[in-house]
PAVO-176907 format. One record per residue (C-alpha): x, y, z. Coordinates in pm, whole numbers, plus 50000, padded with zeros to 5 digits. Layout:
XYZ
...
END
This chain:
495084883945873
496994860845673
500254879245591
503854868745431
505764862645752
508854873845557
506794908345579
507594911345941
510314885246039
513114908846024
516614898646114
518494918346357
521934939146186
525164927346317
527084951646513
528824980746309
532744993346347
532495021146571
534925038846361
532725032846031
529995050646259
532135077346333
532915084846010
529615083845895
528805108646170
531525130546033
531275123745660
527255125345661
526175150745960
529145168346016
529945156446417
532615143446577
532765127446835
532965095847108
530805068247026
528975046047311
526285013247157
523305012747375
521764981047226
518584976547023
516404945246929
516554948446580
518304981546452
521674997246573
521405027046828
524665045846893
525555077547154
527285101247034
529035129147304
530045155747137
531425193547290
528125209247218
525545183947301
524525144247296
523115127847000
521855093946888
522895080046552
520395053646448
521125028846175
518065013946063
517514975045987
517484971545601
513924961445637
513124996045729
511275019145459
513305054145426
509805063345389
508675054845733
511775067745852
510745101545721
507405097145817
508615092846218
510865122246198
507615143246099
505615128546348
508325138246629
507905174046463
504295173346488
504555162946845
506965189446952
504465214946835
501575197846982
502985185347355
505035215847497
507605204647796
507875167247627
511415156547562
511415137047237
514595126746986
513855156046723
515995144746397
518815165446234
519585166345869
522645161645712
525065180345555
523335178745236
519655189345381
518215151445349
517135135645721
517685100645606
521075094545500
522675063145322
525655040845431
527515005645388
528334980145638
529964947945617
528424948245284
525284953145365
523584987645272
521715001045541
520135040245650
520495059645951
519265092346115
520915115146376
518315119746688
518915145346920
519965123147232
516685126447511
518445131047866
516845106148149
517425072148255
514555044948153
512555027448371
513034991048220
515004975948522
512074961448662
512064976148955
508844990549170
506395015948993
504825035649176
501005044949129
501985081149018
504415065848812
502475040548576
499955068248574
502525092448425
502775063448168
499445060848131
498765104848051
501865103647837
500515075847565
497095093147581
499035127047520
500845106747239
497965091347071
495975123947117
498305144446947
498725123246656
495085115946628
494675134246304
498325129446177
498545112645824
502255111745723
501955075045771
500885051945447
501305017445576
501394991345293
503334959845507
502234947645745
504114953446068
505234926546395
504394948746615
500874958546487
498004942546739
496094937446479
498384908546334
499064892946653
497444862646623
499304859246323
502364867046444
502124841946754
501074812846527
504014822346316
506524820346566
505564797046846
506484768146692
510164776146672
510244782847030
512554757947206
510284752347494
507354740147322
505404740547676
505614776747702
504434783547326
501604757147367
500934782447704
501554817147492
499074802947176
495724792847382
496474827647531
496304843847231
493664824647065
491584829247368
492284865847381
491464867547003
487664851647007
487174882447276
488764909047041
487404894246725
483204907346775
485364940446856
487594947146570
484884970046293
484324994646611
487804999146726
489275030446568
492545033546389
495075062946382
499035069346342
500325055046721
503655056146872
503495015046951
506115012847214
504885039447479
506215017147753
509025018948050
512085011347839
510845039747536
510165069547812
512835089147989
512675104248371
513675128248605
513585121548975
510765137049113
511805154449487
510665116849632
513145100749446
510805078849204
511995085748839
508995102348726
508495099148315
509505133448079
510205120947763
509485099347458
512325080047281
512325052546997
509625057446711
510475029146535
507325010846595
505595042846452
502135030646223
498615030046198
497285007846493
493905005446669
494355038446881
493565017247192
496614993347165
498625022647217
497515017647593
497484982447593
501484983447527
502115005047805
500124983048064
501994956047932
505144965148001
504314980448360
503754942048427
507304926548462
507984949148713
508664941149113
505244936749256
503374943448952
499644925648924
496924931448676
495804956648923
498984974848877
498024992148544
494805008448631
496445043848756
497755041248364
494255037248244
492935062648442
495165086048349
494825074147952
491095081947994
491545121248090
493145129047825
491835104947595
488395088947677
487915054447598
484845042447434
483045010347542
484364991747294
488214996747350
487314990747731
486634954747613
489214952347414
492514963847636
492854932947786
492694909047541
495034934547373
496884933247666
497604896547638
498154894647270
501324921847345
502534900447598
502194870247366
503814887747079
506764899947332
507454865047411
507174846447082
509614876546886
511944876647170
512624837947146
512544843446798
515734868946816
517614850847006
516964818146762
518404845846515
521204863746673
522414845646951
524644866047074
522084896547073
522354903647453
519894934547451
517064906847293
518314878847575
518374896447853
514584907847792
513784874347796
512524866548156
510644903548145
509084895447852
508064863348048
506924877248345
504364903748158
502764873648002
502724852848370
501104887148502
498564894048196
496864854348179
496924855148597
493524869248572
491044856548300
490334884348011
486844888048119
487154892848471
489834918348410
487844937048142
484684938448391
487384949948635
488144981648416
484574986348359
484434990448696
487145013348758
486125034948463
482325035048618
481375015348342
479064985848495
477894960748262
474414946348226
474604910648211
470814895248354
471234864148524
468594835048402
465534832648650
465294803048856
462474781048731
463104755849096
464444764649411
468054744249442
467364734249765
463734731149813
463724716550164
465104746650327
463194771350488
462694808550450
464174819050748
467984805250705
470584822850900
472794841050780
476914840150951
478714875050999
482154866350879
483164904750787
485764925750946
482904940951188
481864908951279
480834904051678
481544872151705
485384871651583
486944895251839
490374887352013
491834869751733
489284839451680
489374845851254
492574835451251
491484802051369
491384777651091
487934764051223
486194797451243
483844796250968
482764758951047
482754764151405
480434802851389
477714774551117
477954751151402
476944772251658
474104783751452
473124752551373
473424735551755
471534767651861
468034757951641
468304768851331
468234744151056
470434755050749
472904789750764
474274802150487
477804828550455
477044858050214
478514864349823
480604895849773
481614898750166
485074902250257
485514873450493
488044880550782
488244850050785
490384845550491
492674875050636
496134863850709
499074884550930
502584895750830
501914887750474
503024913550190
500914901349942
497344908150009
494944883650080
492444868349862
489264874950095
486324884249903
483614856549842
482554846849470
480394822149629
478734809949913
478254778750154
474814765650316
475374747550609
472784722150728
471414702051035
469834673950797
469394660850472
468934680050227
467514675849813
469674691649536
467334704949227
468544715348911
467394753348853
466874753448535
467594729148256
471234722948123
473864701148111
475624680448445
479444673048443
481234660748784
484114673548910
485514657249199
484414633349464
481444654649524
481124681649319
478644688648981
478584716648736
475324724948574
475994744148221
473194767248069
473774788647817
476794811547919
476514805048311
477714777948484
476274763048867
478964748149069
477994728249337
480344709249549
479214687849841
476704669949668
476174630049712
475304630449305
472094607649183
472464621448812
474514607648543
476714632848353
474434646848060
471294668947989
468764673548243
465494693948310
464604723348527
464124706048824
465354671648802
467074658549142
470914665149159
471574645049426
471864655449835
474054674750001
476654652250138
477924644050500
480894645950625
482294636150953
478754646851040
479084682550853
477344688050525
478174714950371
477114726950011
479034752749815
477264772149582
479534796649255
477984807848933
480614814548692
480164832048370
482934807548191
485904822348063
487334816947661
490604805047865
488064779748058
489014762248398
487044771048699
487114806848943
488654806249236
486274807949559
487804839549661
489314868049512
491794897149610
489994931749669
491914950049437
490224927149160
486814921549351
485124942949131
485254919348820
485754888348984
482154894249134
480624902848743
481904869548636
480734848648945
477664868049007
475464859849387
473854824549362
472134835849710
468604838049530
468704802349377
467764793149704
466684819949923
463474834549854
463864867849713
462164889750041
464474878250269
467204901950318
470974894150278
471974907250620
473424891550879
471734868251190
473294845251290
474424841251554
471114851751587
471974877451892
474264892652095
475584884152450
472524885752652
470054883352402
470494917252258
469694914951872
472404920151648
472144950151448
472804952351067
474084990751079
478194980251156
477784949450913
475604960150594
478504978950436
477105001050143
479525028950170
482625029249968
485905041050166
486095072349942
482305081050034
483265072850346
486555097350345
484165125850176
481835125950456
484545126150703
486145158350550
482625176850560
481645166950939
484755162151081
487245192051113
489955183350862
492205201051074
492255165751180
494345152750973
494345114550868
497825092750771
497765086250393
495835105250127
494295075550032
493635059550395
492325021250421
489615024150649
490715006850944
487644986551149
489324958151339
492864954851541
494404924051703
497314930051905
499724939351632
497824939151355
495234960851218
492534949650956
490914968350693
487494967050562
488384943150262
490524926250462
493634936450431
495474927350687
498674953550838
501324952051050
501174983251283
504614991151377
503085026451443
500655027751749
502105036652064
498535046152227
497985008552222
500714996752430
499324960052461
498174958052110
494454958052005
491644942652124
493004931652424
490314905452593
491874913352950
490944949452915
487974944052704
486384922652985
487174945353230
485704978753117
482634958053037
482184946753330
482954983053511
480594999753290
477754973653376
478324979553772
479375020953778
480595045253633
480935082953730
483425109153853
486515110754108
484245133154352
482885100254453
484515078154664
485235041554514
488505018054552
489795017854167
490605056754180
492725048654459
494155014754370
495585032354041
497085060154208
498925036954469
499935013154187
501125046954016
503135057154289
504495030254362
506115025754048
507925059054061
510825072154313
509565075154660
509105112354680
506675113854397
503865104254559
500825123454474
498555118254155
496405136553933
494295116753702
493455133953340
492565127253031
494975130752804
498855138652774
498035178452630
496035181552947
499025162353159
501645186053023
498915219253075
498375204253443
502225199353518
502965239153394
499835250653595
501805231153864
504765244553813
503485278153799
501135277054146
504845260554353
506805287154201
505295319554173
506885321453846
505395318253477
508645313053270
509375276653141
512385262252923
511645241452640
513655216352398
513215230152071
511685205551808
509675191152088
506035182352072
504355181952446
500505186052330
497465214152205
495785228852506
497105265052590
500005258052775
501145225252640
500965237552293
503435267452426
505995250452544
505805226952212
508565238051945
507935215951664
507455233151356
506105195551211
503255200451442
502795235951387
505285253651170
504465289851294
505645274851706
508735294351718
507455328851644
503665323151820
505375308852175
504085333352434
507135354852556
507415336452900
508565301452672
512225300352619
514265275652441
517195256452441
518935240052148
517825205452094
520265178752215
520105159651865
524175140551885
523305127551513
522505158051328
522205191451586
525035217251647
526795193951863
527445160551690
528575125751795
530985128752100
530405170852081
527235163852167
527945168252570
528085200852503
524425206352491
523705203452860
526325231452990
525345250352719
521555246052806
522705248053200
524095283553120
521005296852945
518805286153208
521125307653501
521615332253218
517345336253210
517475343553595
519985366153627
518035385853346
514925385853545
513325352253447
514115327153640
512145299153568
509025279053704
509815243153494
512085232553254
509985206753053
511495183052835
510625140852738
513485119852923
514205105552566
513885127852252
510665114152093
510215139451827
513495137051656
512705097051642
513205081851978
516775092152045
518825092052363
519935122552557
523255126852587
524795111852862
524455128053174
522685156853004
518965158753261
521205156953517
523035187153420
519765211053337
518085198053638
520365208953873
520515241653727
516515245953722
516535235654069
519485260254149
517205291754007
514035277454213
512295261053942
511065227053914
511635198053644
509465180753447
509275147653271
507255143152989
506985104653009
504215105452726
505375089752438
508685070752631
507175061252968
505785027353057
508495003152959
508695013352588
512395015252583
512894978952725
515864986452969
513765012953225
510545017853302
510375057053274
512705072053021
514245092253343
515715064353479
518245065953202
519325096253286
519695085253617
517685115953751
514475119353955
511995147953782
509685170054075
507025162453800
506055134053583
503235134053276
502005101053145
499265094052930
498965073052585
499985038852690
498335044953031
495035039552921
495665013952548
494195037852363
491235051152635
491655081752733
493585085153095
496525106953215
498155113153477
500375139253683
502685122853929
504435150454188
505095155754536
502705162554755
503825201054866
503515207154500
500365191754434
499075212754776
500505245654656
497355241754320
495005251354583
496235289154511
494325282554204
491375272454326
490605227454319
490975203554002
488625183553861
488575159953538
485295144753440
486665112853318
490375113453401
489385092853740
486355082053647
485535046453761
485555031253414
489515046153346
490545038253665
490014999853600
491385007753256
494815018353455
495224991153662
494814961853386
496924980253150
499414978453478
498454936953534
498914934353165
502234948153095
503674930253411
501954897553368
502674895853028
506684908153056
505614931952804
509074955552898
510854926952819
509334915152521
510334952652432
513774948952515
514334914252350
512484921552048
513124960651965
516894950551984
517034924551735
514834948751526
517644972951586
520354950751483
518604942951172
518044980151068
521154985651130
522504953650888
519734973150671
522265004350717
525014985050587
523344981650257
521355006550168
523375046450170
519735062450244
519515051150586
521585078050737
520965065251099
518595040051341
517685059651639
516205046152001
516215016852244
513514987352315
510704991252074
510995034152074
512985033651726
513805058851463
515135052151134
516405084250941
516585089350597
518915113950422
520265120550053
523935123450161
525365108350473
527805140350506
525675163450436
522905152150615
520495163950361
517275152650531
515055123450242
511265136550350
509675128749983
511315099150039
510265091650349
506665097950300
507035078749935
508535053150167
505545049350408
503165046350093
504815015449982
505124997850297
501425005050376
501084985850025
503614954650184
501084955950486
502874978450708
501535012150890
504265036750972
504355071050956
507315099750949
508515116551232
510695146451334
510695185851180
512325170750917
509415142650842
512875119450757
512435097651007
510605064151020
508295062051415
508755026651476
506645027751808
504234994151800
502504978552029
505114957852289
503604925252195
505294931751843
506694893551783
510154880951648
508474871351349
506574905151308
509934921151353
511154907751100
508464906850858
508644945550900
512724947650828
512104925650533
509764949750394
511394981550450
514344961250296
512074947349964
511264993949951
515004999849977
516324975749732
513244978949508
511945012749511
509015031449592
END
């Protein structure tokens, strides 16, 4: 590849007159018009408005061939033909029929086309791609390279910068006239490494006409409905030449890299995409990355370069920390690993054998060595004890003090151990390697013959032939140098009466240095190909790699391997789901984690990922609560049946119940769920009264049995509920201050109005049985009645004979901090009260709460009964969810904590025009998103668009309302200060980012 560098170091042009450029415009192509410079690296790009349409007059560097010019125009042509709906700069001739026409600058003489100008905005400013995004990326340079695969208007003679295939070159040229000589000492073993991979590649790698600069700052977009700029054009073929078709991808990963939370991992939806339209053979799969690199390398080196040139260039400057930041991103993860990382993701596994063992590596130990559960289903790390920093050592030493003699952690698991809270960036969990834990002394054999190096204190690397052994915790006995298949290593070593060996292969890398011991899940895949399991150096190969240790549950029950031997991929997972379970069902995301541990406020997934659930109000006292735990153990062990019994806890919970609520509401019914509180409360209703008729607020959701599902007017939940309501359900406009009928102060006119329809129903021959409604509007994102408003339709239910009913549900049970029950601020007393979700922390329990002439007047109807609603088990599961939330202050923590969240989404208002309003009290919060603050235009794309990228920061949260434009902030009331904030700060990265 040994080229002329004055082939390819081109000099930028100086800036040209905007009035020579608009006479050339006039003189040459016959427009007029204003002139605007957008800025180039190394030609001269100019808008031009004009009163019939936008163009783009580009002057050409006088290095540029007229030929290749032409040859871009036609290959714009060709694409038009080929790629219907693409927006691409087609060229316009000038007045004398040529496309390529001649002109004089500052003395210098230079060409220049007129492009039709491509309308969209770029994608360059580094902001947050999206997955669907970088995938558009991805489908349009396949669609590119595809439809110039059999193009030949290109005869390239020089060599070009910008070709892959002179990169090395290129970077050798130019690094060492970099001013910070660090950096290009960094940027040239990158690219030599990446070139020994490429190198056995190059013969095989096909060759074809490419675009070259398919990337973010050379595509145009549209926002899509969600508000991401979604790609819809092609722009700048100046790059335009015959390249290995491959690098055509490898520049548009590259560039996806600078931008806000961009990994490695970040460019796979690209290659994906790439690959459906245009399959990738073997060959280019091991040869992106390195390609990959050598972009990022070249980026770097040229863009120094140009500045050394034209200092005052600000278009090349400015790209200067981008430029610097794709590199950072493309040598964070050796070549190898990444490649076997695409392999995997194109379901192309490699083959590499490991070398048999000729000796066992620790030939003292026995057969049977334990093995620790450290996994997210692990038994023996409930109620938070992974995130002690002792819980791997402490699980080996309980092995260990409980018999066995050596216990070993397993290669490939993801540890929960390693799983960290209230941390955006995920957490590097899965194990390239494993530790053996021992009770004694213990021999260190070399496997097979090789070479010894130390690294360390105590730690030895064995080399053979391609594979490395790393061994640290060894008390060494060999000299560094050659030794046999074998020959004695040393002994593990003690310390502070601990020895510990840990055990990595590594496949080393042309970059060298050593792995890391653990690796993020989203690059597990090829981590684990280049650090392959060293478990059978030691363990003989019949003994299974399932967990035993500790070797049995409490009370000697053995541990079974079905919850921890995880074989089944999420999406497997996800498949069976849809063809078992009704998907009527619906699950959050349409690519859902699967979600197998919680703690409190936190969920974990099965790589684990650990998330911030700012979503669950079932779980009231968070997950995994020990309290409650221990208790319905130990109910189940003693009884458990039905209320027909007789027993204290069914009676305990309804007196606790009670006594909680206003005096007269003294009578309970224990269910099982809210739908079936709701249904009991209208079957209530119904026996008091005589009467069938009920009043509901529209947009409200009360549950899915017969009746509770009538009365329930959100068309979110079901969008056919307001023409399906049976004809004895009757509405009344919802009392939403911040975007209803009635807004802001008007609002107070929603309870006379609702007052009147209610007396208006009776004197038409309806007067009602219930008027049903949650004390605080839940659906519309936890937002306050107007003032004064229940007391207002209450007394005009009771004045036609009909009762009132509180659906305490979602609100109930000290969400909102400053009450109790949400009807306490409303400063009204309900004849009926539903509560179920936080009742039971996620067990299913309900309950009706009414006065006792009501509850007597059911008999009509025949008797009640719920199987498990009183059972024995859920009765004890009331009454500690009662101890918990009072000995724990839990309604205060809400209070304190859900209003410093509020203040800071509402600082978060102040800053970002999408937040239209922040809705609720305590930790019962709504944010709303809308387009236009006066128009009220309701953001759901957004909103759901929003969720996705927050679930990738580590937060759950869902949408809420008919609209779906509202954030349910509704966690668990042990959310902390920290956790608070950790979830404004992300919501504040989406806002200011993207999404």
């Amino acid at each position: 590849m040994g080229i002329p560098s004055a082939d390819w170091l081109v000099r930028p042009i100086g800036p040209v007159d905007e009035t020579e450029v608009s006479a050339v415009l006039a003189e040459r192509f016959g427009v007029t018009g204003t002139v605007h410079d957008l800025g180039s690296q190394q030609d001269r790009n100019y808008r031009v408005r004009t009163g019939t349409g936008d163009y783009v007059l580009k002057i050409a560097n006088p290095a540029s061939d007229p030929a290749a010019l032409l040859a871009q125009c036609a290959a714009v042509e060709r694409l038009s033909d080929a790629l219907s709906g693409l927006r691409l700069p087609r060229a316009h001739a000038g007045v004398d029929g040529e496309m390529v026409q001649r002109l004089s600058a500052g003395g210098v003489d230079l060409v220049c086309r007129l492009l039709d100008y491509v309308p969209g905005e770029p994608i360059m400013d580094s902001h947050y791609l999206a997955p669907p995004v970088v995938a558009r990326l991805g489908e349009l340079a396949g669609r590119v390279v595809a439809g110039l695969a059999d193009f030949a208007g290109v005869e390239q003679e020089r060599p070009l910068l910008w070709d892959l295939r002179n990169a090395l070159t290129v970077v050798e040229t130019l690094a060492p006239h970099l001013p910070d000589q660090e950096r290009a000492a960094r940027v040239l073993r990158a690219s030599r490494a990446a070139h020994t991979l490429l190198e056995p590649l190059v013969d095989r790698l096909p060759v074809q006409v490419i675009h070259g600069d398919v990337t973010d700052n050379n595509v145009v977009c549209e926002p899509a409905p969600d508000g991401r700029r979604m790609p819809v054009g092609v722009i700048d073929f100046g790059d335009l030449g015959l390249g290995w078709t491959v690098a055509e991808l490898a520049v548009t990963c590259a560039s996806v890299l600078h931008h806000h939370g961009a990994g490695p991992a970040s460019v796979l939806p690209a290659v994906h995409a790439f690959h459906a339209v245009r399959p990738l053979a073997n060959e280019e799969v091991d040869a992106l990355w390195p390609l990959v690199v050598l972009r990022t390398s070249v980026m770097v080196v040229s863009g120094q370069y140009d500045t050394l040139l034209d200092p005052g260039n600000s278009y090349a400057s400015v790209a200067l920390d981008r430029e610097w930041a794709m590199f950072e991103a493309a040598v964070s993860v050796p070549a190898e690993a990444m490649t076997a990382q695409l392999r995997h993701a194109l379901d192309r596994p490699s083959a590499q054998l490991l070398p048999v063992a000729e000796h066992t590596l620790l030939p003292g130990l026995p057969d049977d060595v334990a093995s620790l559960d450290l996994s997210v289903s692990s038994e023996e790390l409930h109620t938070g004890r992974w995130l002690a920093p002792d819980a791997e050592t402490a699980l080996a030493r309980a092995a260990l003090t409980a018999g066995h003699a050596a216990v070993r952690t397993r290669h490939g698991e993801f540890r929960l151990t390693r799983t960290t809270v209230d941390d955006p960036v995920p957490d590097a969990t899965c194990a390239l390697g494993v530790e053996v834990h021992l009770a004694g002394p213990a021999e260190i054999r070399a496997p097979w013959a090789g070479t010894v190096t130390r690294h360390g204190d105590t730690g030895v690397t064995l080399h053979t032939g391609g594979l490395d052994l790393l061994l640290d915790g060894v008390d060494a006995e060999v000299q560094p140098g050659p030794v046999v298949s074998g020959q004695q290593l040393g002994t593990v070593a003690a310390h502070e009466g601990v020895r510990v060996l840990g055990v990595q292969l590594f496949r080393p890398c042309a970059t060298g240095g050593r792995p890391p011991r653990f690796a993020p899940s989203e690059l597990a895949a090829g981590w684990l190909e280049v650090c392959p399991d060293p478990t059978r150096l030691f363990l003989a190969p019949d003994v299974p790699d399932v967990p035993d240790a500790p070797s049995s549950a409490p009370d000697g029950v053995p541990l079974s391997a079905r919850d921890t031997q995880q074989t089944v991929t999420e999406a497997e997972l996800l498949e069976r789901r849809e063809h078992s379970f009704a998907p009527v069902q619906e699950h959050y995301f349409e690519t859902p984690p699967q979600i197998e541990r919680g703690w409190r406020h936190h969920l974990v997934d099965t790589r684990g990922r650990g998330y911030l659930d700012m979503l669950n109000n079932v779980t009231i006292l968070g997950h995994g609560h020990p309290g409650l735990g221990e208790a319905v153990h130990r109910q189940w062990q003693r009884l458990n049946t039905n209320s027909r019994f007789h027993y204290a806890s069914v009676v305990e919970l309804s007196e606790r119940l009670t006594g909680l609520l206003p005096a007269e509401l003294d009578t309970v019914f224990l269910v099982n769920s809210g739908s079936e509180a709701v249904d009991l409360a209208l079957r209530l209703a119904w026996a008091a009264t005589g009467r069938q008729d009920v009043v509901a607020v529209e947009e409200a959701y009360h549950g899915w049995t017969y009746a509770s599902d009538a009365v329930s007017t959100s068309i979110a939940d079901n969008p056919n509920a307001l023409a399906s309501r049976p004809p004895w359900v009757h509405t009344v406009a919802a009392p939403n201050s911040y975007r209803g009928r009635h807004r802001g102060p008007q609002s107070r006119r929603y309870a006379p109005e609702a007052a009147a329809r209610i007396r208006e129903l009776a004197v038409q021959g309806h007067p009602l049985a219930a008027f049903v409604c949650e004390p605080y509007y839940g659906n519309a994102g936890g937002m306050a009645l107007p003032d004064g408003y229940l007391r207002q339709v209450y007394e005009a239910t009771r004045d036609v004979g009909g009762l009132c009913v509180a659906d305490e549900v979602q609100v109930g049970y000290g969400r909102l901090g400053s009450h109790f029950w949400g009807f306490e601020q409303q400063g009204v007393v309900p004849d009926i009260v539903t509560v179920a979700k936080a009742m039971g922390n996620g067990h299913p329990l309900g309950a009706v709460i009414t006065r006792r002439e009501i509850a007597d007047a059911y008999r009509t109807q025949g008797y009640f009964f719920s199987s498990a609603g009183g059972s024995p088990v859920s009765s004890v599961v009331g009454l500690t969810v009662l101890d918990a939330l009072r000995d724990e202050d839990l309604q205060t923590n809400a209070r304190e904590i859900g209003a410093h969240l509020k203040d800071r989404l509402l600082e978060l208002a102040e800053r970002h025009a999408l937040i239209g309003a922040v809705h609720g009290s305590g930790l019962y919060l709504g944010v709303e998103f809308v387009r236009d603050r006066e128009s009220l235009e309701p953001a759901t794309e957004e909103t759901a668009a929003i969720c996705d990228r927050l679930r990738e920061l580590g937060v759950i949260v869902q949408p809420t309302s008919d609209r779906q434009c509202v954030l349910k902030i509704k966690p668990p009331l042990c959310l902390t200060r920290r956790s608070a904030d950790v979830f404004a700060d992300a919501l504040d990265d989406v806002l200011t980012h993207g999404w």
